[in-house]
N, C-alpha and C positions, 0 to 999 in steps of 0.2 A: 680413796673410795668416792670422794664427791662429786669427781669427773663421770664416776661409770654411773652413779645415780643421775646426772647431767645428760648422758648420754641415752640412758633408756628412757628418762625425760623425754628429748628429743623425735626419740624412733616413737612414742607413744601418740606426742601432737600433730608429726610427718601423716596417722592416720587419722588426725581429726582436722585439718588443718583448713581453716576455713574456704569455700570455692572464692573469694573475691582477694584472699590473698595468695593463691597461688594464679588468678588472672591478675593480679597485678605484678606478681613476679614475672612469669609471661611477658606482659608487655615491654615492660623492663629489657627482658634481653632479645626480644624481637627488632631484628633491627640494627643489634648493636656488634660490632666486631666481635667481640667475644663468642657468639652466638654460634659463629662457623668455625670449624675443624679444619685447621691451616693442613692444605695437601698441595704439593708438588711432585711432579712427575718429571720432572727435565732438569737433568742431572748440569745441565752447561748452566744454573740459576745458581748451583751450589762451585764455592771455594771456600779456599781458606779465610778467605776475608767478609765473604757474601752476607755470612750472617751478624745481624747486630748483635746478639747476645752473647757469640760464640765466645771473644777476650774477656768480659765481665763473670761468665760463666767458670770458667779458666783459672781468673784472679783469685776464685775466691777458694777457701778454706774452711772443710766441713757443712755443717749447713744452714740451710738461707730457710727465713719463713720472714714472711710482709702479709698482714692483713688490711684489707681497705673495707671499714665497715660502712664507710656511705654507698659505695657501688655493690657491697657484697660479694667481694671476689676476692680469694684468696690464693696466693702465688710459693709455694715449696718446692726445696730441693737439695742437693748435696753433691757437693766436689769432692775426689779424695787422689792421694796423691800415689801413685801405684812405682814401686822400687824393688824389682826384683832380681835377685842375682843368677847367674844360670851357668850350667858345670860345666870349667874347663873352655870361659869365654874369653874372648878380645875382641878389640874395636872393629877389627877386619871380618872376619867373621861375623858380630853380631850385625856389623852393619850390613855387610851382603844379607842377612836374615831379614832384617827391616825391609831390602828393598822391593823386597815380593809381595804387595798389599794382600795377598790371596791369600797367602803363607803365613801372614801375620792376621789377619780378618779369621781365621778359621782356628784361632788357638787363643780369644780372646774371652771367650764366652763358652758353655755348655754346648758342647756340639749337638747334642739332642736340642736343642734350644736356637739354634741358630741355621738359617735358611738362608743359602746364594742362590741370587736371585738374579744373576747374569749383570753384565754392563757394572761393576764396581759397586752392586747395589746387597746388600746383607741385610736381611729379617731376623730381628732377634727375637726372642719371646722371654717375655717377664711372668714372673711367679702371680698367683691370686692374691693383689692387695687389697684389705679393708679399708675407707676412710668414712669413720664413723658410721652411716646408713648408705654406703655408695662401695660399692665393689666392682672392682677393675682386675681383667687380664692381658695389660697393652702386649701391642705386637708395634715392634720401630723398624722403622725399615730405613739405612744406613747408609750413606755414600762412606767406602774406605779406599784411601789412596796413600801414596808414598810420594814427598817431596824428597826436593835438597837443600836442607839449610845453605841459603848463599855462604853465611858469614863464618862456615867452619869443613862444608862440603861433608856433612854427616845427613843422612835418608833422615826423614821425620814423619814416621808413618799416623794420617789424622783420620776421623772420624767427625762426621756430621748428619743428623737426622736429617732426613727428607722426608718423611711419610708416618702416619701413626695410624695404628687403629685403637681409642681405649678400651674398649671393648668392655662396656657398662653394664652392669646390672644391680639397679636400684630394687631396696626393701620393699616388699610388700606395704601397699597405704601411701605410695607414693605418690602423688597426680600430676607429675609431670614429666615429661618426654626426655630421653637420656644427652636429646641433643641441645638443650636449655639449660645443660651447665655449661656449657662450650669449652671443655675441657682442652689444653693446649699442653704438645708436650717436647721437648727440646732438649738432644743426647749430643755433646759435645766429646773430644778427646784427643791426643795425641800422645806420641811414645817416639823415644830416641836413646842412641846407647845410652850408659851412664858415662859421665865424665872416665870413669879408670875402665871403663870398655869391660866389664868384670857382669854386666850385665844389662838393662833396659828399665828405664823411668819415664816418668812421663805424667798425666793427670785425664781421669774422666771424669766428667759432671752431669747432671740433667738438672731441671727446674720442669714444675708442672704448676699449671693454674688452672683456674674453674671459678664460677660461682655457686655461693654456695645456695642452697635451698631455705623456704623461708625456717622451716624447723632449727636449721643447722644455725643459722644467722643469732638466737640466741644464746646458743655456747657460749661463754666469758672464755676470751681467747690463748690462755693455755690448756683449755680442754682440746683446743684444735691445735695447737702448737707440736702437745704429746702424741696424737693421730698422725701427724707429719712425721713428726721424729720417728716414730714407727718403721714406716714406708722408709725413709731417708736410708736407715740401718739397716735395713732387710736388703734391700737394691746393692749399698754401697759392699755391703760384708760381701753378699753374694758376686757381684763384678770383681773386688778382690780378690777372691777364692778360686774362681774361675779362670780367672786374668794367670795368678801364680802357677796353679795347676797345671794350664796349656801351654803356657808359652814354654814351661821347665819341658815340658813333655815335646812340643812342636820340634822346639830349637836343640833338644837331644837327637831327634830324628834326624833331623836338618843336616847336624854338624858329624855323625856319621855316616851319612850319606856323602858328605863333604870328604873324608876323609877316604873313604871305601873307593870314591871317584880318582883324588890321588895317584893310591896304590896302583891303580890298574892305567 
């Protein structure tokens, strides 16, 4: 209970909050990288290697929170390890199924939820998250493609954000612009059979950051810890959910389409 008393704390000062310290916040991130909404357009900038985060993002298990209370910027997220079986598979098969990135792109997420957007490029859309007085509806826009593992000749279908929109909207009593949290946000992933070929594994991730506002900056930092965890579970539950449903469903289509081809 001490956090939510913490919390409407907060939302209460966000409307009294003095003008010389939200111009000093201001100043603070004019200016500074953080400040700009990382966009690219040019798909040949993205590979499997291009991004710095992409392996660390990957490595990790469950979820990440780092807070930096001198700069005021706080950095969450969550990896989960996705292992689903699917009926009546093998290597051969699932693999021919991996190696249509289009075919795998379109059974990974809520099809009402996700948008092709031509050129290997996929628009997802994420649920209304709260974080603490800051509410967000991101939309990521995705490079997905399909390699070949050199070292076993198995497809490894991956996943990489190019594009975000967080699509912000701060509480009432706010006095500052939604572009001065400099919100940054980064979807990582790939999928290849399973070792017994009996199904598909693989791992997604994302990590977001921002700074925070000066209200927010006095939370004692497992009040912000548990706002994270929040979002982390909401995102990860729902990509697994997603993830199991379609792909059971795609690769049923798939493999008697396969079969029906055969016959005839």
């Amino acid at each position: 209970m001490k956090y939510l008393y913490l919390l409407f704390f907060a939302t209460i000062i966000a409307q009294r909050v003095a003008r010389h310290e939200t111009n000093a916040f201001m100043n603070n991130v004019v200016g500074s990288r953080a400040i700009s909404t990382r966009k690219c357009s040019s798909l040949a900038a993205y590979s499997s290697s291009s991004s710095k985060n992409r392996d660390k993002i990957l490595q990790r298990n469950g979820g990440h929170f780092e807070l930096n209370r001198f700069s005021g910027r706080v950095e969450f997220g969550s990896t989960v390890r996705l292992l689903t079986n699917l009926d009546n598979a093998d290597m051969v098969t699932v693999s021919d199924w991996l190696s249509d990135e289009r075919r795998v792109a379109l059974s990974i997420w809520d099809e009402k939820l996700i948008e092709d957007r031509g050129n290997n490029v996929y628009r997802l859309q994420l649920m209304t998250l709260q974080f603490v007085t800051i509410q967000l509806s991101p939309r990521v826009d995705n490079r997905m493609w399909t390699e070949i593992d050199q070292s076993n000749g198995v497809p490894v279908f991956k996943l990489q954000s190019i594009d975000f929109d967080p699509n912000i909207q701060l509480l009432p009593g706010m006095n500052i612009p939604a572009s001065a949290l400099g919100i940054d946000i980064e979807v990582v992933g790939e999928l290849r059979p399973s070792r017994d070929g009996k199904g598909v594994e693989g791992k997604i991730g994302f990590v977001t950051s921002g700074n925070l506002t000066p209200p927010m900056r006095l939370l004692p930092e497992p009040a912000l810890k548990t706002a994270s965890n929040v979002i982390c579970k909401t995102i990860s539950d729902f990509a697994i959910q997603s993830f199991q449903k379609g792909a059971r469903l795609k690769y049923r289509e798939f493999r008697m389409k396969s079969v029906e081809q055969h016959k005839s």
